[in-house]
N, C-alpha and C positions, 0 to 999 in steps of 0.2 A: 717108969717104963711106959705106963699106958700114953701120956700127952708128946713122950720126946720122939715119935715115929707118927706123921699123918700120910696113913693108906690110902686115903682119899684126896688123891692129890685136885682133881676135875671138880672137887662140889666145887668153891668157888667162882671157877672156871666160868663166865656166861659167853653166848657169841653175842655182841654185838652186836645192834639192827642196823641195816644200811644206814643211809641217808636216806630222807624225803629224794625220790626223783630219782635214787641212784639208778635203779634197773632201767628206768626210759632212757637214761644219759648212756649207759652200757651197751644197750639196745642202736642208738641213734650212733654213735664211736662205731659200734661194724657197719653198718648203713655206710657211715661216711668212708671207710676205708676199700669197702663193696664197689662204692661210686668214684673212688680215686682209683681203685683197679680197671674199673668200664670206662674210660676215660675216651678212650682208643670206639667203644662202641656207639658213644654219642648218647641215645634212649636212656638204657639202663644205668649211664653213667649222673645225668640229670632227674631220673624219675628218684634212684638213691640216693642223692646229694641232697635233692629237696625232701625227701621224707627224712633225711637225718636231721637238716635244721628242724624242720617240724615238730620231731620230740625232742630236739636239745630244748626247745624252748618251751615244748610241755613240761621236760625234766624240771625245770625252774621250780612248779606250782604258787605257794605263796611266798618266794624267798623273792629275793630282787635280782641275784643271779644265780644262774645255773651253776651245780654240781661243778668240780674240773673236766671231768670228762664231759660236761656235757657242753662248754666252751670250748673244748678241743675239737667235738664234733662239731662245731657250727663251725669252726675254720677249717676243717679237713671240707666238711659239703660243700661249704661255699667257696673252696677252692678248685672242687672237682669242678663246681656248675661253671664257673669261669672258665678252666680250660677246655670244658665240652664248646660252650661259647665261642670261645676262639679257634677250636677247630673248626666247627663251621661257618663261620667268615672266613678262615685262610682257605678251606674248600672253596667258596664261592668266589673268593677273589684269585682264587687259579685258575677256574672256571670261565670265569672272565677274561682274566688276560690270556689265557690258552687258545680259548675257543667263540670268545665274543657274546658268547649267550647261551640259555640252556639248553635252546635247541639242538644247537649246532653241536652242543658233547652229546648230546642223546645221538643224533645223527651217526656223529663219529666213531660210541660204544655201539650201536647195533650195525655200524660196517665193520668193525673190529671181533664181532662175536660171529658175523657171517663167515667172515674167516677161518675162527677158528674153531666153529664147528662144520665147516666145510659145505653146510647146507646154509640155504637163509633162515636164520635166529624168526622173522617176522611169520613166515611160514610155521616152525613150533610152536610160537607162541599163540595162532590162530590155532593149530589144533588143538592146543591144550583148553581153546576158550578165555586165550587172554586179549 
């Protein structure tokens, strides 16, 4: 009776240590998914992409390659930093063919804003000391 019942089911039991890198790799996966969400904001969507390769590739340490996650994250970042990339070339080349040069959309947003705050925008922006 005493051997055929064990009350102690968890001795056994150990947790498991990650992997070498696994928390950088974890860490750098939100980073990149952070930076595939800013996509749209341009900055934050580049400054997280590149901090996510950053620790995929610290994830690595002495191995030769990164973690899975941490090769997921270096294709999710380097996919955001791409599409920030291309949104500002198709900005500038609307830009261009819209308005011929930067000036000329500067020009056109501050008669646009004179509009439509009904007073001149360049007049607030000397009060405020811009």
């Amino acid at each position: 009776m005493d051997g055929q019942y064990s009350y102690n089911r968890n001795a056994g039991y150990r947790k498991s240590k990650p992997a070498p890198g696994e928390s950088l790799a974890k860490g750098a996966l939100i980073l990149s998914v952070v930076a595939l969400m800013c996509v749209c904001c341009i900055y934050p969507g580049m400054i997280c992409g590149a901090l996510a390769v950053i620790l995929a590739l610290l994830s690595r340490g002495q191995a030769k390659r990164p973690v899975a996650s941490g090769r997921l994250a270096i294709v999710i970042g380097t996919s955001a930093m791409v599409l920030c990339v291309v949104l500002i070339v198709a900005e500038f080349a609307y830009i261009m063919a819209n308005y011929g040069s930067i000036d000329a959309f500067m020009q056109s947003y501050m008669a646009t804003m004179d509009e439509l705050t009904g007073g001149s925008y360049s007049q607030m922006y000397e009060m405020y000391g811009y």
